[in-house]
C-alpha positions as a Markdown table, in Angstrom:
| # | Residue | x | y | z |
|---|---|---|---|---|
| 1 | Unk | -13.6 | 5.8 | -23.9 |
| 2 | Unk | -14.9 | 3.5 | -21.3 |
| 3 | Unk | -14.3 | 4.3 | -17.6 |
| 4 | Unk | -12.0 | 1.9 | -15.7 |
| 5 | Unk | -13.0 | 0.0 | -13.0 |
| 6 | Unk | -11.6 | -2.6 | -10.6 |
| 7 | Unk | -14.4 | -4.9 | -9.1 |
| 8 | Unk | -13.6 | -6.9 | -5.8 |
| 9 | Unk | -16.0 | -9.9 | -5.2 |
| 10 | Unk | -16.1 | -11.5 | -2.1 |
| 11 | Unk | -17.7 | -14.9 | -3.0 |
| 12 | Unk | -19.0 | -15.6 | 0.5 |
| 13 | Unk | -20.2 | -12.6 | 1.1 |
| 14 | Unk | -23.8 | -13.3 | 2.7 |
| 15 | Unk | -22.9 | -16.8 | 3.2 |
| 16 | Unk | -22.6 | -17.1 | -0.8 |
| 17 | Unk | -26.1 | -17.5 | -1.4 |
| 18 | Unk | -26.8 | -14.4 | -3.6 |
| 19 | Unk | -23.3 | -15.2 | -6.1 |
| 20 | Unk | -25.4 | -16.2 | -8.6 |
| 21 | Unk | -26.2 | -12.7 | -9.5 |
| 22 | Unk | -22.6 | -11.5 | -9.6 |
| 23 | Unk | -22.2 | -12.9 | -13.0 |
| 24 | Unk | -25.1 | -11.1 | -14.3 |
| 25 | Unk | -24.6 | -8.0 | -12.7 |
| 26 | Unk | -21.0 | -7.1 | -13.8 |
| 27 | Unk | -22.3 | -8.1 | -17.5 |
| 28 | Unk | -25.3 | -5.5 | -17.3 |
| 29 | Unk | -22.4 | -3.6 | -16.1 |
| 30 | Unk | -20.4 | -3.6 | -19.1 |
| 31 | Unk | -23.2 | -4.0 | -21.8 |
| 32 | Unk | -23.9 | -0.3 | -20.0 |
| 33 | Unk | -20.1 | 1.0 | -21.1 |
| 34 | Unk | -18.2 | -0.1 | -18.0 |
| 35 | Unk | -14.6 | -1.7 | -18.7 |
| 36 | Unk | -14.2 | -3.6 | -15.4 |
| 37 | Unk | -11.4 | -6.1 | -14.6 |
| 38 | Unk | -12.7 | -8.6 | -11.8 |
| 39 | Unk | -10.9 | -10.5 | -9.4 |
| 40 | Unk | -12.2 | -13.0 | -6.5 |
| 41 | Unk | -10.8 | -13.4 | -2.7 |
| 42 | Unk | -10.6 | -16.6 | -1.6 |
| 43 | Unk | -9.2 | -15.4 | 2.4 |
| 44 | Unk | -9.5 | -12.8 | 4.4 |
| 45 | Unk | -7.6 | -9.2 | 3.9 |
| 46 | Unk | -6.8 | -10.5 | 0.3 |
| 47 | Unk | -9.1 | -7.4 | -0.9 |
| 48 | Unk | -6.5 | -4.9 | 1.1 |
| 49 | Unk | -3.8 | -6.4 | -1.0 |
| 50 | Unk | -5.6 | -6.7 | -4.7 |
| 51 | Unk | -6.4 | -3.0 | -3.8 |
| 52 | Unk | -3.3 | -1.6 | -3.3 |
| 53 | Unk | -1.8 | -3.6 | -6.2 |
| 54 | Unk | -4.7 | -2.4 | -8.5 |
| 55 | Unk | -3.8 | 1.4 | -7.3 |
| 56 | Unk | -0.5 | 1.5 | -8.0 |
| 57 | Unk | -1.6 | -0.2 | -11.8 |
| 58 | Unk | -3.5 | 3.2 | -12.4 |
| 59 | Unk | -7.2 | 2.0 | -11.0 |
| 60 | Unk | -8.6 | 4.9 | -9.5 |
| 61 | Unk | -12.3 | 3.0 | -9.7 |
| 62 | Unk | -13.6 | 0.7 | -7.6 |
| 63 | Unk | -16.5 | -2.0 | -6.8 |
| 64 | Unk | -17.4 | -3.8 | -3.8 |
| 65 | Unk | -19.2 | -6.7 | -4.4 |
| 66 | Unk | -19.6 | -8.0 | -1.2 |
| 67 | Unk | -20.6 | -6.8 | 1.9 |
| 68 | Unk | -19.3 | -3.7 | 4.6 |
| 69 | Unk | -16.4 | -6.0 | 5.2 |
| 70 | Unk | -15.4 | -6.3 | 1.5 |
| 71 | Unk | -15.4 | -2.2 | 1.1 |
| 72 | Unk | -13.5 | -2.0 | 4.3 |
| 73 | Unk | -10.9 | -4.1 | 3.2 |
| 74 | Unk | -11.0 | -2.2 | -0.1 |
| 75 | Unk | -10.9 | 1.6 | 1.6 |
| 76 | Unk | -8.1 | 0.2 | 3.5 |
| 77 | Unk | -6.1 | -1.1 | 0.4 |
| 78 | Unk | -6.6 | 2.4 | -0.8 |
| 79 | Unk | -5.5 | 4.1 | 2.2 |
| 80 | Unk | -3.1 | 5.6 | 3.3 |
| 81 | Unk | -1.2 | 6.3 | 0.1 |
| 82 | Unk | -4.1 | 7.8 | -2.2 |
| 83 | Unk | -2.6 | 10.8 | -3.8 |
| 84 | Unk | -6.5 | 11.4 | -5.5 |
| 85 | Unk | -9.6 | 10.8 | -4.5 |
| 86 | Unk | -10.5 | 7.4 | -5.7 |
| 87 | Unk | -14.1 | 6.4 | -6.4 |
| 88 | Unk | -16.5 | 3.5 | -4.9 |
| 89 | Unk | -19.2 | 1.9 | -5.9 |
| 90 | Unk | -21.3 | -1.1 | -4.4 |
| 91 | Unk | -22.8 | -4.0 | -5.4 |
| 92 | Unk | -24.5 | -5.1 | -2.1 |
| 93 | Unk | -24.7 | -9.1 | -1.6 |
| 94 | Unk | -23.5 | -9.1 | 2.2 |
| 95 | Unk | -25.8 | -9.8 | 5.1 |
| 96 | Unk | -25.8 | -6.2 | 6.5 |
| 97 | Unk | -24.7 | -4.0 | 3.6 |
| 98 | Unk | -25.1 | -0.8 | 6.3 |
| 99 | Unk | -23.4 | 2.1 | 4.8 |
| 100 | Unk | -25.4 | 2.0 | 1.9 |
| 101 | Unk | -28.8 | 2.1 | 3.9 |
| 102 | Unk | -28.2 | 6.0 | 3.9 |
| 103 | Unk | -28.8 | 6.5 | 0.6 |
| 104 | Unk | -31.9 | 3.5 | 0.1 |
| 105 | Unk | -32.8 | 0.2 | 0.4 |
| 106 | Unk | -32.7 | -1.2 | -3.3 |
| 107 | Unk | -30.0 | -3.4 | -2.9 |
| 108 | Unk | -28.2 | -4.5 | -5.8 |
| 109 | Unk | -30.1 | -2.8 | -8.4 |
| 110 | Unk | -29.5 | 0.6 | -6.9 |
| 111 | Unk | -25.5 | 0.2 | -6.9 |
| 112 | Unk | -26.0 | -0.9 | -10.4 |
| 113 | Unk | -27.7 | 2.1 | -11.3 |
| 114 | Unk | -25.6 | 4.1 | -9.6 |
| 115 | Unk | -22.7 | 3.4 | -11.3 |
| 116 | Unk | -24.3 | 3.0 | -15.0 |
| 117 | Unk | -25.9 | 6.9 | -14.3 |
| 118 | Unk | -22.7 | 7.5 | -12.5 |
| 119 | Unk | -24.4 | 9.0 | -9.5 |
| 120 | Unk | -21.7 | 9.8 | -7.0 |
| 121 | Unk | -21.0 | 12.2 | -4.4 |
| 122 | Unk | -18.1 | 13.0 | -1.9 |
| 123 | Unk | -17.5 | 10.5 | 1.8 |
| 124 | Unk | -15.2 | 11.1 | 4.5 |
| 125 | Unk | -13.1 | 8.6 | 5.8 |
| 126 | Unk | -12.4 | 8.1 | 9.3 |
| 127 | Unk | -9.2 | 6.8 | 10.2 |
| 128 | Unk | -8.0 | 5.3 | 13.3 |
| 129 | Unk | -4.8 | 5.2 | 15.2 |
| 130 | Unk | -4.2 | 2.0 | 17.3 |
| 131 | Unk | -0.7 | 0.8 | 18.9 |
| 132 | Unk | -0.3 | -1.3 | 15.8 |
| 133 | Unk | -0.9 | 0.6 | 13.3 |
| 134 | Unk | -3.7 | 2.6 | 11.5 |
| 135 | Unk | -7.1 | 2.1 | 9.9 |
| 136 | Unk | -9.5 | 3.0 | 7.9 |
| 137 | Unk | -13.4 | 3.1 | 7.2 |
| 138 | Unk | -16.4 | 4.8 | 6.6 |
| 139 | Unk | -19.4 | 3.0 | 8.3 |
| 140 | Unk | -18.7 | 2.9 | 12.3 |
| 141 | Unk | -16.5 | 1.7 | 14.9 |
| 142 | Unk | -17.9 | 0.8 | 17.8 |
| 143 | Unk | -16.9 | -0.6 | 21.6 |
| 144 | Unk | -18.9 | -2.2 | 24.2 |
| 145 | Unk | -22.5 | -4.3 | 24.1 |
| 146 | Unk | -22.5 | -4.3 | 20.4 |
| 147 | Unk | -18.6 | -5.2 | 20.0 |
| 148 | Unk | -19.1 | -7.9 | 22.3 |
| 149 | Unk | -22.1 | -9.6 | 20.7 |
| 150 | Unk | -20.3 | -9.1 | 17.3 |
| 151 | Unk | -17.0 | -10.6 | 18.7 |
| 152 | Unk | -18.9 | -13.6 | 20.1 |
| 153 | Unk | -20.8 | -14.3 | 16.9 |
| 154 | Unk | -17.8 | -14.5 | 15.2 |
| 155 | Unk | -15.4 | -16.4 | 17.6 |
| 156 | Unk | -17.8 | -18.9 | 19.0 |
| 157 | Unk | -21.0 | -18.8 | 16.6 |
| 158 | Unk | -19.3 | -18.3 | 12.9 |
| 159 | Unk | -21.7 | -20.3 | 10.3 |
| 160 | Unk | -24.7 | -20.4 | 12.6 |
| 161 | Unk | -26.6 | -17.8 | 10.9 |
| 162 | Unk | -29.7 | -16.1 | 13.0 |
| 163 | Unk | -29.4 | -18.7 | 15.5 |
| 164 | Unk | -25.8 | -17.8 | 16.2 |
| 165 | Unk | -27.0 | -13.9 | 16.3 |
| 166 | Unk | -29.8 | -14.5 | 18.7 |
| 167 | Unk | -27.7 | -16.8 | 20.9 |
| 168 | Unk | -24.8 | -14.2 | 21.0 |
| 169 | Unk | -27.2 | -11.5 | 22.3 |
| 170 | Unk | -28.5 | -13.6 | 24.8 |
| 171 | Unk | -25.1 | -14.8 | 26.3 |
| 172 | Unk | -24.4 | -11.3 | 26.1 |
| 173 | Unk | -26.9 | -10.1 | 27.7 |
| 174 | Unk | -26.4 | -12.3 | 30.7 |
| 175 | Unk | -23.0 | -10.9 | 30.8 |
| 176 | Unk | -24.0 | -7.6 | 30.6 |
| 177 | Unk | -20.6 | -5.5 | 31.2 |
| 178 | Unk | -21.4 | -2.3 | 31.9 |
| 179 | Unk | -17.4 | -0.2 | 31.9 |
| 180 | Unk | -16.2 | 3.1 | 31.3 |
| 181 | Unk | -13.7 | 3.1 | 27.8 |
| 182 | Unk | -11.9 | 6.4 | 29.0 |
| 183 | Unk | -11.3 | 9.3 | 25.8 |
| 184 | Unk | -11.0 | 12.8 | 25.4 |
| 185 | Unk | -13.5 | 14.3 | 22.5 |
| 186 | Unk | -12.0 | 17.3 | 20.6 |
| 187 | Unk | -10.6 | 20.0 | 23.4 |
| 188 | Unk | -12.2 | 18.8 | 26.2 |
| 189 | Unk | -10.1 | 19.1 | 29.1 |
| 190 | Unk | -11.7 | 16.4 | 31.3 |
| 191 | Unk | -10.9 | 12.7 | 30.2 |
| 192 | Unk | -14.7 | 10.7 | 30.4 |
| 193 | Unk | -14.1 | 7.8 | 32.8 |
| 194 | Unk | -17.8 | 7.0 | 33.0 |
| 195 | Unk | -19.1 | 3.8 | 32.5 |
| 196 | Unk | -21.3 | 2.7 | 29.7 |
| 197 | Unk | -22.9 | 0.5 | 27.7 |
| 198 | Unk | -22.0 | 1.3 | 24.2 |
| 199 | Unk | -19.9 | 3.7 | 22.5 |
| 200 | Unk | -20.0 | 4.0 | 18.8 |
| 201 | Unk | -17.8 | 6.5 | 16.2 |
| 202 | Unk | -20.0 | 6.8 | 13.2 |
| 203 | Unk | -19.9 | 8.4 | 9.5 |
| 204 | Unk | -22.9 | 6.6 | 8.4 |
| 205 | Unk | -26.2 | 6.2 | 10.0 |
| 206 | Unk | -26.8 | 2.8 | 10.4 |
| 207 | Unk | -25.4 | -0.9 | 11.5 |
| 208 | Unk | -26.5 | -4.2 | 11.1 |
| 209 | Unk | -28.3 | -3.5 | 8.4 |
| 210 | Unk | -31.4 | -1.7 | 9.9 |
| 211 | Unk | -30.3 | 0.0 | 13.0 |
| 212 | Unk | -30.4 | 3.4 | 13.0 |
| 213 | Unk | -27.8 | 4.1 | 15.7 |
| 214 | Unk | -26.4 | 7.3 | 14.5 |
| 215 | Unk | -29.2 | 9.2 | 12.8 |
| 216 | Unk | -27.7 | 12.8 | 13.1 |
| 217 | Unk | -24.8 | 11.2 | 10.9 |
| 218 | Unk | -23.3 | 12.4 | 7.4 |
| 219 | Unk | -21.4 | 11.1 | 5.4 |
| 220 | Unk | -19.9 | 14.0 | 4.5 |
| 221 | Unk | -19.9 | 16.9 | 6.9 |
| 222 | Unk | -16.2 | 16.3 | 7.6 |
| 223 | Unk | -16.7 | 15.0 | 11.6 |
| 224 | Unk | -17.1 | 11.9 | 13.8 |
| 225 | Unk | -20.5 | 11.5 | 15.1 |
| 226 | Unk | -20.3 | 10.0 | 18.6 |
| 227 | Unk | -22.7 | 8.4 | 20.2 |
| 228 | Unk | -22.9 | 7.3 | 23.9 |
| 229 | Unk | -25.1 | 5.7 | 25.9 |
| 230 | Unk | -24.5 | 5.7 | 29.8 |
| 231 | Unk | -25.3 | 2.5 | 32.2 |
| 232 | Unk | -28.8 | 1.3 | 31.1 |
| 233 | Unk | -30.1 | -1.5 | 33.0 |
| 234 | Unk | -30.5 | -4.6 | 31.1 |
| 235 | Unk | -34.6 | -4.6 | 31.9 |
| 236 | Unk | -34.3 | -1.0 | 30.0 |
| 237 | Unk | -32.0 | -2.2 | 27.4 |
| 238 | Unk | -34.3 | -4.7 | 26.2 |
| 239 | Unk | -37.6 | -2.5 | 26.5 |
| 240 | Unk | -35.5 | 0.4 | 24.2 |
| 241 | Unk | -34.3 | -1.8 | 22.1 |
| 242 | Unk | -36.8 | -0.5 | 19.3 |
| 243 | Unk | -35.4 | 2.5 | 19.7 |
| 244 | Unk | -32.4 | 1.6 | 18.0 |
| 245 | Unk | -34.2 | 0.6 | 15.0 |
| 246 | Unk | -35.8 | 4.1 | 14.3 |
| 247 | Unk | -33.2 | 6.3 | 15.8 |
| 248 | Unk | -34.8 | 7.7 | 19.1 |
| 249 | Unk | -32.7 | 5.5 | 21.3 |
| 250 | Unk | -30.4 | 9.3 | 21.6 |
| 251 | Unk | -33.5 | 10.9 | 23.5 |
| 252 | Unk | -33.4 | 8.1 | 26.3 |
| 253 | Unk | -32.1 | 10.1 | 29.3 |
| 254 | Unk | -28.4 | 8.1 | 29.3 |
| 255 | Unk | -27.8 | 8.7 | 25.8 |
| 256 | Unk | -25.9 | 10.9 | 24.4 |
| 257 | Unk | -24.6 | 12.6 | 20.7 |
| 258 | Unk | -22.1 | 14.9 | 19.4 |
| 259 | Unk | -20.1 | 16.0 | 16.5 |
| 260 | Unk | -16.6 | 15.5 | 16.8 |
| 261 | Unk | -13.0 | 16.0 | 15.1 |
| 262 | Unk | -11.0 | 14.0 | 17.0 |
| 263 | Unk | -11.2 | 11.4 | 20.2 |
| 264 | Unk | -8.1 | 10.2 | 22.2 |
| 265 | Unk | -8.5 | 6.7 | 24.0 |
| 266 | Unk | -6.6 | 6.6 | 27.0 |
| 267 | Unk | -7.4 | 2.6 | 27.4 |
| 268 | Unk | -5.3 | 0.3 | 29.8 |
| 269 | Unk | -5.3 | -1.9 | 26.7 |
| 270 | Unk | -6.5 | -3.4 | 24.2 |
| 271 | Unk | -10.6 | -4.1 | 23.4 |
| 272 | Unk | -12.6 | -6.0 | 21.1 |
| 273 | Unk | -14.2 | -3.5 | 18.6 |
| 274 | Unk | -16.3 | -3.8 | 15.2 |
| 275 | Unk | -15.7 | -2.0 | 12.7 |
| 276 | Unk | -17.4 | -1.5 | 9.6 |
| 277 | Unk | -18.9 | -5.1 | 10.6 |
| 278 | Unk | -15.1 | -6.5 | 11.2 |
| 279 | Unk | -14.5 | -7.9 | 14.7 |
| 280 | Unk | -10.9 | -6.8 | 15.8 |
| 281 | Unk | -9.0 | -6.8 | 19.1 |
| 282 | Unk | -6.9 | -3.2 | 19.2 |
| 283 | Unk | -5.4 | -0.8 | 21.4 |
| 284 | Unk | -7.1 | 2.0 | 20.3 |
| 285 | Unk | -5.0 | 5.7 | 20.4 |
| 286 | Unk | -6.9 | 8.4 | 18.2 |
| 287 | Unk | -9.6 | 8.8 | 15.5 |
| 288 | Unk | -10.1 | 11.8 | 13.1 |
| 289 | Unk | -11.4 | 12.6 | 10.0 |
| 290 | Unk | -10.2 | 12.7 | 6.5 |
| 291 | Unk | -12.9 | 15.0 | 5.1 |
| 292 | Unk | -14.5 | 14.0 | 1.5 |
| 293 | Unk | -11.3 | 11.2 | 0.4 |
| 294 | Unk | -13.3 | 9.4 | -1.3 |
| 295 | Unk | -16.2 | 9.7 | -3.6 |
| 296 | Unk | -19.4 | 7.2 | -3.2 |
| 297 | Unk | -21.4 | 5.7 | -6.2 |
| 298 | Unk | -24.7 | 5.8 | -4.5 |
């Protein structure tokens, strides 16, 4: 009997120049034994919906053919209200495809072989309490210097491609805010007012495709990785910024790592945050982990 699967493509994923393998790939897909139903988005949050809807049909298998956005908006179709643990697999045709990074850099030809071998192995999920609601994911969430350039990219630079990036970094850089985003990690009695450059919540190692910023992470050891890093100066910012790539950027004297369970934001409002390579504006109350949720096709 052939194993059921619901794939989600996101046409304009990676500014649809790479749907031309989609066809393809879901028909190596099947000639392999896979019964998969497809469906297309055509706006955004339509794969929360299709999700959900496919869920309640009896789908307990999933694809993302997309980028991180399209397997965000698919965790968060199937959560809350997943009574199993569904499954996830990836066909990686987005610009940053991060989570997957972990586990290798063959692109679409390791998600396909993933699922035909049916490779898979347990994630957590992170979920996130905000004053509207709640969230889910299982790459990062992150506030500050990389929010902001994120945020500006998408409001003022959308369709620009690397010149948009580059010119978002270098308006943000000029800014260069520097504030505290006051929490509370796990017990800790003291609330951390200090200011900072970044902050990011991580399951997963890496964002924007190649930057390591959370190498200590896993994806499933059941905590938040946290990492901070204090008041850099923007001189120092831009001579570390290799750092990031490789992952020692959490030896530079104002950084900072830990495992967490929980943190409580105690913000005056809301902020501008990415997650999973989503830009959102939220009042942001608590995260913690849902340990191993979901299982990973990788």
């Amino acid at each position: 009997m052939s194993l059921r699967y619901f794939a989600v493509i996101n046409p304009a994923a990676g500014g649809g120049r790479r749907r031309i393998q989609v066809g393809p790939a879901l028909e190596r897909l099947r000639a392999g034994g896979l019964a998969i139903e497809a469906v297309e988005t055509s706006a955004p949050e339509q794969a929360i919906a299709l999700t959900r809807e496919a869920y309640g049909r009896g789908f307990r298998r999933f694809i993302a053919v997309g980028g991180d956005g399209t397997s965000y908006e698919i965790v968060n179709g199937l959560f809350p209200g997943a009574e199993e643990r569904p499954t996830l697999g990836f066909l990686p045709l987005g610009t940053g495809n991060s989570f997957l990074r972990d586990f290798g850099d063959g692109g679409v030809e390791h998600g396909l072989e993933a699922l035909l071998r049916g490779r898979s192995q347990p994630c957590d999920v992170i979920r996130l309490r905000h004053k509207s609601g709640v969230l889910h994911y299982i790459n990062l969430l992150s506030v500050g210097f990389a929010a902001d350039v994120a945020t500006l990219r998408a409001r003022r630079f959308a369709g620009w491609g690397e010149f948009g990036y580059q010119s978002s970094i270098f308006i943000t850089l000029a800014r260069f805010r520097r504030r505290p985003f006051p929490l509370r990690v796990d017990e800790d009695e003291q609330v951390d007012r200090r200011r900072c450059l970044f902050l990011t919540f991580n399951n997963s190692k890496y964002t924007g495709g190649t930057m390591m910023i959370a190498p200590k992470a896993e994806v499933n050891d059941g905590s938040i990785e946290y990492v901070r890093w204090g008041p850099i100066g923007r001189l120092g910012l831009i001579r570390n910024l290799p750092t990031l790539y490789d992952g020692t950027h959490i030896n530079h004297p104002l950084a900072q790592r830990r495992s967490a369970k929980k943190v409580e934001f105690l913000l005056d409002g809301p902020v501008d945050v990415m997650v999973d390579g989503e830009v959102l504006t939220l009042e942001c109350k608590m995260l913690d982990v849902l340990p191993s949720a979901l299982n990973v096709m990788v």
